[in-house]
N, C-alpha and C positions, 0 to 999 in steps of 0.2 A: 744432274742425276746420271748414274752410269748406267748402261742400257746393258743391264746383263741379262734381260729377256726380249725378246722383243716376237708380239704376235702378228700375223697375217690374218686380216678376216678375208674370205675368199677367194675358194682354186681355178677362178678361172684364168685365162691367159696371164695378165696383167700381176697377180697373186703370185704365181709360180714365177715369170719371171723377175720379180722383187723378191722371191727366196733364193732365186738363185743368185743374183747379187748379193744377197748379203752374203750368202755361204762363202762369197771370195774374200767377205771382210773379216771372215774367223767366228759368223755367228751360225748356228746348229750344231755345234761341241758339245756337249755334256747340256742337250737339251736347251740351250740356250734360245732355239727358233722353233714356233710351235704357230701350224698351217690348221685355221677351222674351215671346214666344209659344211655346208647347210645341209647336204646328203649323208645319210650313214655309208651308204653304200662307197660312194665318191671318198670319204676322207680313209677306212677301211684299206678299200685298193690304194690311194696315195701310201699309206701307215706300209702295207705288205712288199708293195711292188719299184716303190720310191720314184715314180713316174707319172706322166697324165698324158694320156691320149689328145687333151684341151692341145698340148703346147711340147713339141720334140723337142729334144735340147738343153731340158733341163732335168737333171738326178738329183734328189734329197740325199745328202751325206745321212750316215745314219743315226746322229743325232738329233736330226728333223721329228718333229712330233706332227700328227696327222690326227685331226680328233674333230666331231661333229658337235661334242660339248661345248656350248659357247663358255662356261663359265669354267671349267677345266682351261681351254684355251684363254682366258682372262689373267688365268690368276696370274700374279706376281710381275706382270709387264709392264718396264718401264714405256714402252714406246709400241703406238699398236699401228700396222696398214690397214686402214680403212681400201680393199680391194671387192667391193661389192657393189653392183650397179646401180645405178641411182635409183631407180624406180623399187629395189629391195629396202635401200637403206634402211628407210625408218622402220620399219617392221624387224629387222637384225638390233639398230642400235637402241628402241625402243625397250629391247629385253636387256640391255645391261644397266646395273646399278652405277650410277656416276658415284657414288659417294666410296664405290669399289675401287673408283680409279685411280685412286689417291693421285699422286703427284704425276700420274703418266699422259705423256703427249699422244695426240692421234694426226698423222700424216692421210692423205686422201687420194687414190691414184684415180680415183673416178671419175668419168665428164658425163655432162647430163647436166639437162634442169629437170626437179622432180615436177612431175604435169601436178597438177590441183595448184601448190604452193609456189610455184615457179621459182624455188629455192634450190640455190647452187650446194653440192655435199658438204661442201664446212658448216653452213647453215643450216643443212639437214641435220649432221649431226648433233649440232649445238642445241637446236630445238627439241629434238628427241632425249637430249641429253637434259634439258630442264635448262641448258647453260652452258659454258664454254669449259671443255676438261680442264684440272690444276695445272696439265702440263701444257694449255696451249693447243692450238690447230695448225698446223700446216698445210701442202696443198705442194704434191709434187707434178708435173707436166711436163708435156714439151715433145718434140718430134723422136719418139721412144716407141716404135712399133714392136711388140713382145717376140716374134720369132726372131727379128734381128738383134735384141737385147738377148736371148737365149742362144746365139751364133755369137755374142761376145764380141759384134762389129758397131765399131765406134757410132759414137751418138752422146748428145746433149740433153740436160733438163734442169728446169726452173726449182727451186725450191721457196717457196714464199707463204709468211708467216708474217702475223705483229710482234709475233715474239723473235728476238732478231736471235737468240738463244737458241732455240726448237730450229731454225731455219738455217744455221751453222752444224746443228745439229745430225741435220736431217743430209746437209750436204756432205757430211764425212763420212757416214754411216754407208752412204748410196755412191761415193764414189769410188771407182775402182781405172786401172789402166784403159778402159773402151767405155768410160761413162764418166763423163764428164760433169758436175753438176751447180751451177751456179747458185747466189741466191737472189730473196726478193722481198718485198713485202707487199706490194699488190695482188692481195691476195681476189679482192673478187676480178680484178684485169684476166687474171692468169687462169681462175674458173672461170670465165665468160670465154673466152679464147677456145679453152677445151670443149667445151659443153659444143658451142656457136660452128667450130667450124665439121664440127659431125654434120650437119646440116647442110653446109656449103658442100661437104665429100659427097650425100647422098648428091646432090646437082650435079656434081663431076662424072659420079656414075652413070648418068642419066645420059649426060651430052655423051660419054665412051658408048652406053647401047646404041642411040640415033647414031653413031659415026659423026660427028661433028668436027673433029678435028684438034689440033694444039691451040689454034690459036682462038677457038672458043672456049677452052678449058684455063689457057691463060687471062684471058678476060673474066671469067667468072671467077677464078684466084684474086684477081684484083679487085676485083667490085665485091666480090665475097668477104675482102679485107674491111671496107670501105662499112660494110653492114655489122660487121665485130666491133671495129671502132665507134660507130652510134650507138649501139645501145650497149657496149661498156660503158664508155663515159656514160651515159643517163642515167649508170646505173650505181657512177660514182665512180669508177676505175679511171689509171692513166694512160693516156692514149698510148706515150712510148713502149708500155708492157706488149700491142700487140703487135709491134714492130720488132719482135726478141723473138728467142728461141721457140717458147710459149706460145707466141703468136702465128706470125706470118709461118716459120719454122713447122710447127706443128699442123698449119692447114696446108703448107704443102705436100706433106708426108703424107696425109690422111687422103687428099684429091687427087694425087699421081702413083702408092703405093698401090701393087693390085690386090695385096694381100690384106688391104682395110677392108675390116665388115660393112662399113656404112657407103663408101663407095661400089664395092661389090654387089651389095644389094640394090643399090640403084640402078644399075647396069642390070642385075638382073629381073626387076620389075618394068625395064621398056622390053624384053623377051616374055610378059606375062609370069611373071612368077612372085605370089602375094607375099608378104610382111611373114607369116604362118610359115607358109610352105621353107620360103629361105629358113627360118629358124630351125623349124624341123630338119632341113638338109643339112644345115653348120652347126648346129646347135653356137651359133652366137649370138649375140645379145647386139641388137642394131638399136644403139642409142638415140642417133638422130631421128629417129621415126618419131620416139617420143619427144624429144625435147623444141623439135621443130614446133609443137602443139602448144610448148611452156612460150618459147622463143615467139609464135604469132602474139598469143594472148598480150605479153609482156609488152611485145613494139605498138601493140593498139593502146594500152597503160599510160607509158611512157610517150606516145606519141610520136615515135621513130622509124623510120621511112626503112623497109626490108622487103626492098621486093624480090629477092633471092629465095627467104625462107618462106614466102607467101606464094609462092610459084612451088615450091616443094610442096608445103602443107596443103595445096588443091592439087596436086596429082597424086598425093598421099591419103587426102581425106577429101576431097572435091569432088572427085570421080575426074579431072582434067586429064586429056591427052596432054602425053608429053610433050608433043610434039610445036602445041599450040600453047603450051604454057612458056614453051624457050620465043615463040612468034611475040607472044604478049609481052615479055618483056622486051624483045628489040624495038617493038610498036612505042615504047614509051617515049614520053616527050623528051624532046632534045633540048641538053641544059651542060652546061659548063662540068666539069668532072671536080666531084668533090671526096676528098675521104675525111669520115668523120661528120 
C-alpha cells in the first residue's frame, strides 16, 4: 500500500518528533500528515502557531493538519503513529472503528506495560481493537530521546513487526540522514526492553539524588540488563533483542540522558518531590512509575527474580527509603552472576 497519508495520534514529545521526521521524507505536502490531539485547545494552537512548547525543534510545514477529531484525523490513512501513553491507550483506541481501518498499518512509539492487563501497546491495541489491524502492528524503539531526534543528531532505532512487509515499511518512511533505522521481528523483545528499562532509569535517578557515583550506576545498567533479559524470555522474547539498539542501547540512553523523564524523576523523589508534583512541574508523563506496578505483578506470574524493579516499586509504593532499599539489595546473598 502506498502511504499517501499517514496519521500521528498524540502531541506529545515523541508525536511531534515523528512528524518532524517524516516532514524530511516529503510527508505533510498537500495534507498528506495529520497530528490528533486529545485537547482542543492543544491541537488549535499546534493547527495556528505550528509549534509545541511539549518539544523545541520542531515546526509543522504548513501542510501539517492539527485536529482534536479522532475520526477526521483517521480518515483515509494508510499508516497511523500510535504516540499516546500507555496508560491512555485503550480509551483513545477503544473509540476507533477497526473495520474503518481497512488495510492500514499501526506502528507504536510507546513504552509502558498497561497496569490492570500487564499488556505491552501492540497488545493494547489489538485488544481494544477486537484484533490485530489488516495492516499489521509494528513497534518502533530504541535509544531515540525526542529533543535530540528534534536537534537532527544522529541516532538509531528498531523497527519490529511479524509483518516483515510493515517492518521494511516502517524502516523507509522513518529513515532519514541522522536516523538510522533497522529492522526486526521480535516484536514483544523490543516492548519489553522499552517498557522494562523506564524502570531501571527511575533507579539510575535515584542512585544520581543519593550521589552514589558511576560505578553504582554502571552496576545497576548491568544487572538492570540481566532483569530485562528474564522476564523477556518468560515472556517468550529473544534474548539477543536486548542486546541491540532496542535494548541495552536504549537503557543506556534512558539511565545516563539527564533529559529522561523517568530518570529525572527519580532523582527528583530522593529531594522529596511526589509522582504529582514532578508532573505538574514537567507536565511529562513518567511511565516507569506505572509500569514498574505491571513489571512487579508480572515477575510474581512468571516467577522471575527482579530485584531492581521490586526495590523501585517499594520506594514508589512501600513507603521504602531510598537509601535502605539500594542497602537491601547489596545485602542480598552472594551467588555467581547471571544474565538471563
Amino acid at each position: 500500500m502506498l502511504d499517501t497519508k499517514i496519521s500521528i495520534l498524540g502531541c506529545g514529545q515523541m508525536g511531534l518528533a515523528c512528524a518532524g521526521i517524516l516532514q524530511e521524507g516529503g510527508f505533510g505536502d498537500e495534507g498528506g500528515l495529520t497530528m490528533w490531539a486529545y485537547e482542543p485547545e492543544e491541537a488549535g494552537q499546534l493547527q495556528s502557531e505550528r509549534t509545541s512548547p511539549r518539544l523545541d525543534g520542531v515546526r509543522l510545514i504548513d501542510g501539517v493538519r492539527a485536529t482534536s477529531d479522532l475520526d477526521e484525523a483517521m480518515e483515509g490513512a494508510g499508516l497511523i503513529v500510535s504516540a499516546i501513553p500507555v496508560q491512555f491507550m485503550r480509551g483513545v483506541w477503544g473509540r476507533i472503528d477497526a473495520a474503518k481501518l481497512g488495510g492500514a498499518g499501526v506502528v507504536t512509539v510507546s513504552k509502558g506495560l498497561e497496569v490492570g492487563t500487564k499488556l505491552t501497546p501492540t497488545r493494547v491495541i489489538g485488544d481494544a481493537l477486537g484484533g490485530e489491524p489488516g495492516g499489521g502492528l509494528c513497534v518502533l524503539s530504541g535509544p531515540a530521546i525526542a529533543p535530540e531526534l528534534a536537534e537532527k543528531l544522529p541516532a538509531t532505532m528498531l523497527a519490529a513487526s511479524a509483518n516483515g512487509e510493515l517492518a521494511e515499511r516502517v524502516q523507509r518512511l522513518f529513515s532519514t540522514p541522522w536516523l538510522r533505522v533497522y529492522t526486526g521481528s521480535d516484536v514483544t523483545g523490543v516492548e519489553v526492553a522499552g517498557a522494562l528499562k523506564n524502570v531501571i532509569a527511575l533507579a539510575a535517578g535515584i542512585l544520581d539524588g543519593l550521589e552514589m557515583g558511576f560505578n553504582a550506576k554502571s552496576a545497576l545498567l548491568a544487572r538492570g540488563l540481566a532483569e530485562l533479559v528474564r522476564i523477556g524470555t518468560a515472556m517468550g522474547a529473544q534474548a539477543e533483542t536486548f542486546f541491540g539498539v532496542a535494548g541495552v542501547g536504549d537503557l543506556a540512553t534512558t539511565c545516563f540522558c539527564p533529559m529522561g523523564r523517568n530518570r529525572s524523576f527519580g532523582e527528583a523523589l530522593v529531594r522529596g518531590e511526589s509522582l504529582d508534583e514532578f508532573n505538574k512541574r514537567t507536565g511529562a508523563v513518567v511511565e516507569g512509575a506505572a509500569t514498574v506496578r505491571a513489571a512487579v505483578e508480572l515477575a510474581e506470574e512468571l516467577k522471575v527474580e527482579m530485584p531492581i524493579a521490586r526495590g523501585v516499586h517499594s520506594v514508589l509504593y512501600g513507603g521504602a527509603d531510598p537509601k535502605e532499599a539500594i542497602r537491601a539489595l547489596m545485602a542480598r546473598e552472594l551467588k555467581e552472576e547471571r544474565v538471563g
